[in-house]
C-alpha positions in Angstrom: -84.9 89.1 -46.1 -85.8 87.2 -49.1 -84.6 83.6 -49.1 -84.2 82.2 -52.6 -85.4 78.4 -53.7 -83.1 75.4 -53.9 -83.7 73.2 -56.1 -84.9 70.6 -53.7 -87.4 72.8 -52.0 -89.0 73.6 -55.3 -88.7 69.3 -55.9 -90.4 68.9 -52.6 -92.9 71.4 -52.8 -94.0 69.7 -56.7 -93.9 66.7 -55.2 -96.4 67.5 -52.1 -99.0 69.9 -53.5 -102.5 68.4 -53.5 -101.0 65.8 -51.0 -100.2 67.8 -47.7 -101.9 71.3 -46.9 -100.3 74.6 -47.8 -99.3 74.9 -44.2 -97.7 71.8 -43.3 -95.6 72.6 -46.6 -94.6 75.9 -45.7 -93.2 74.5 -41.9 -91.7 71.8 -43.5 -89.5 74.0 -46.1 -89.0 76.8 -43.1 -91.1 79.3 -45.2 -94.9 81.2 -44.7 -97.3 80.2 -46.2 -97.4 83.5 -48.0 -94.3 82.3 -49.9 -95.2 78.7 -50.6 -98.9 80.2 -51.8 -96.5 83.1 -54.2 -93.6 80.4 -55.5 -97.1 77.5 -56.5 -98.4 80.9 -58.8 -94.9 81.5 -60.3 -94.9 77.4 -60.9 -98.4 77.4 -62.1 -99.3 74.4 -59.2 -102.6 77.2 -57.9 -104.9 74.4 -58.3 -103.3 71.9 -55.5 -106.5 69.2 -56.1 -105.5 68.5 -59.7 -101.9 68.4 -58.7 -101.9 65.2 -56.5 -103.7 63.2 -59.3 -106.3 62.8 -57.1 -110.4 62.9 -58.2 -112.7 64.9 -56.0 -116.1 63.3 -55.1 -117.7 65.6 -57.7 -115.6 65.2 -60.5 -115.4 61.3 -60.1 -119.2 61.6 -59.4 -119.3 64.1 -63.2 -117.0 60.9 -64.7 -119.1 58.3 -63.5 -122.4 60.1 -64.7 -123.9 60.1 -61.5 -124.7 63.1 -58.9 -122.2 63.8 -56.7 -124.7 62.8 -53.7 -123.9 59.2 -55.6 -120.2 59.1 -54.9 -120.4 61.1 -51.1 -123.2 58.0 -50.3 -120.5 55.2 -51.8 -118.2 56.3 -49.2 -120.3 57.1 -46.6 -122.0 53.4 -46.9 -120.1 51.6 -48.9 -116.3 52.8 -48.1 -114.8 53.8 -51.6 -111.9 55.1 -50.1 -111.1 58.9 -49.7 -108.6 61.0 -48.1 -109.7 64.3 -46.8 -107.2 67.3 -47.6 -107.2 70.8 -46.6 -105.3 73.4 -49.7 -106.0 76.0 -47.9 -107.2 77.8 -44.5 -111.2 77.0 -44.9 -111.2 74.9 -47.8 -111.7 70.9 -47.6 -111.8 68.5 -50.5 -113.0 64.9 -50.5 -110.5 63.0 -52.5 -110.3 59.8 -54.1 -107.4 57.9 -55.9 -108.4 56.7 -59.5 -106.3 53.2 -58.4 -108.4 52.5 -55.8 -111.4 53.7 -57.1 -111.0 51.2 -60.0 -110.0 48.6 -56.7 -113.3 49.5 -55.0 -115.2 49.3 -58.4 -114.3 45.8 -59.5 -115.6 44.1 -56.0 -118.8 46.5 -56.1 -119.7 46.2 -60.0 -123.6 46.0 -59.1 -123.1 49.9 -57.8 -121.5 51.2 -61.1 -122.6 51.7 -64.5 -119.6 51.5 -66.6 -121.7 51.8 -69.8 -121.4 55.5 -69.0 -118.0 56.0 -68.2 -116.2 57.1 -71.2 -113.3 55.2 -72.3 -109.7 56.3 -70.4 -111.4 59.2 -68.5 -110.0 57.7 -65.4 -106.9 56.7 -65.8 -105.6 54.2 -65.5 -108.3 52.3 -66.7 -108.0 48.2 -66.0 -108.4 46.4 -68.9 -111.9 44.8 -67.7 -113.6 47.6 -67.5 -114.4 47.9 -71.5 -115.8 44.2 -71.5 -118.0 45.4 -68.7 -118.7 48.6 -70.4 -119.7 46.9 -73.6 -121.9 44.7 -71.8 -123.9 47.1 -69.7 -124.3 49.2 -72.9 -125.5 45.8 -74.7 -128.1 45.7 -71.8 -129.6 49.1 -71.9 -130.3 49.3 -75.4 -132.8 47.8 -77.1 -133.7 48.0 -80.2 -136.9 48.5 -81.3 -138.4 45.9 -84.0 -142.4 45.1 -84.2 -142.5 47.0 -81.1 -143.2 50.2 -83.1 -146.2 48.3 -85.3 -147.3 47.8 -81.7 -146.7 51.4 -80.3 -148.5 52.9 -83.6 -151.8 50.6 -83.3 -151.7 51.0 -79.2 -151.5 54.9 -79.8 -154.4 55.1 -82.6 -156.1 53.2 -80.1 -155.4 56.2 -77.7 -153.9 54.2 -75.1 -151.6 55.8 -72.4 -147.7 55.7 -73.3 -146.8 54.5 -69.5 -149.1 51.6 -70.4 -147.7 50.5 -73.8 -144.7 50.9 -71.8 -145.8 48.4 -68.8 -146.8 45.8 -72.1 -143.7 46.5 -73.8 -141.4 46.4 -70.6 -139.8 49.2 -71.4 -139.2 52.6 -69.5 -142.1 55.2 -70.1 -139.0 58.0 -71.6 -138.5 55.3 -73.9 -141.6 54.7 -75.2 -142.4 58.7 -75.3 -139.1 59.6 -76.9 -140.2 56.6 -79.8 -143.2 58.0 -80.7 -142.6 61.6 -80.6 -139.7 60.3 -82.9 -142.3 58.8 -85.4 -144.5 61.5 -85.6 -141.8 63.8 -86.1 -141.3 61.1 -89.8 
């Protein structure tokens, strides 16, 4: 016989999803797992991962701008915290809490480049990360000045873009993007 929802199982059962698997829910609330998977569709809660506020390796890895292989080596070597959380019967996800992610990134700062974390994609975001931001993006570019009288005469001279780069101590995509850039002009 069909047993309807209270109003605290439906509470509970908001309040767990993403955090507990399917089947500890159901034997908590007294119900299968059948009915716990049917009454998260009719709440629209299918996608228990984005539920618990959580950030799975790859999407905090897709954030950050890094490959995911990045964010599994952090917590493999350098113990960014995760939690480890089965939705369903053959389904794991890594998980990691923005809070302590942010935590783990303020003592480890030489490991992240916040330049290329967009602004509030984590949330919540500490208010020292956009000084940090701003400064790493300060670092990466540089602009070019007589540099380019120097790439034009180095490349008339036919000398190899990795080289110019070497003299110019800048990376070789750099340099390459630069003067594909001014002969495009």
């Amino acid at each position: 016989m069909r047993k309807n929802w209270s109003l605290e199982e439906v509470e509970f059962l908001k309040e767990y999803v993403g955090l507990r698997d399917i089947d500890s829910l159901a034997k908590r609330l007294g119900r299968s797992t059948a009915s716990v998977l049917c009454k998260l569709k009719r709440l629209k809660l299918g996608n228990t991962k984005e539920q618990s506020g959580y950030l799975t390796r790859g999407r905090l890895a897709a954030l950050l701008g890094v490959d995911r292989n990045v964010v599994k080596y952090w917590c493999e070597r350098y113990s960014l915290p995760f939690k480890t959380k089965k939705t369903n019967k053959s389904r794991i996800f890594y998980l990691v809490d923005p809070i302590v992610f942010w935590e783990w990134a303020n003592k480890n700062r030489e490991k992240v480049d916040f330049s290329k974390i967009e602004r509030n994609s984590i949330l919540p975001e500490p208010d020292w990360v956009d000084s940090l931001r701003n400064q790493q993006k300060q670092l990466h570019y540089h602009p070019w000045t007589e540099e380019e009288a120097y790439l034009i005469e180095q490349s008339k001279r036919k000398k190899q873009l990795y080289v110019i780069a070497m003299e110019l101590d800048r990376s070789y995509y750099s340099v390459e993007r630069k003067y594909k850039r001014m002969n495009e002009k």
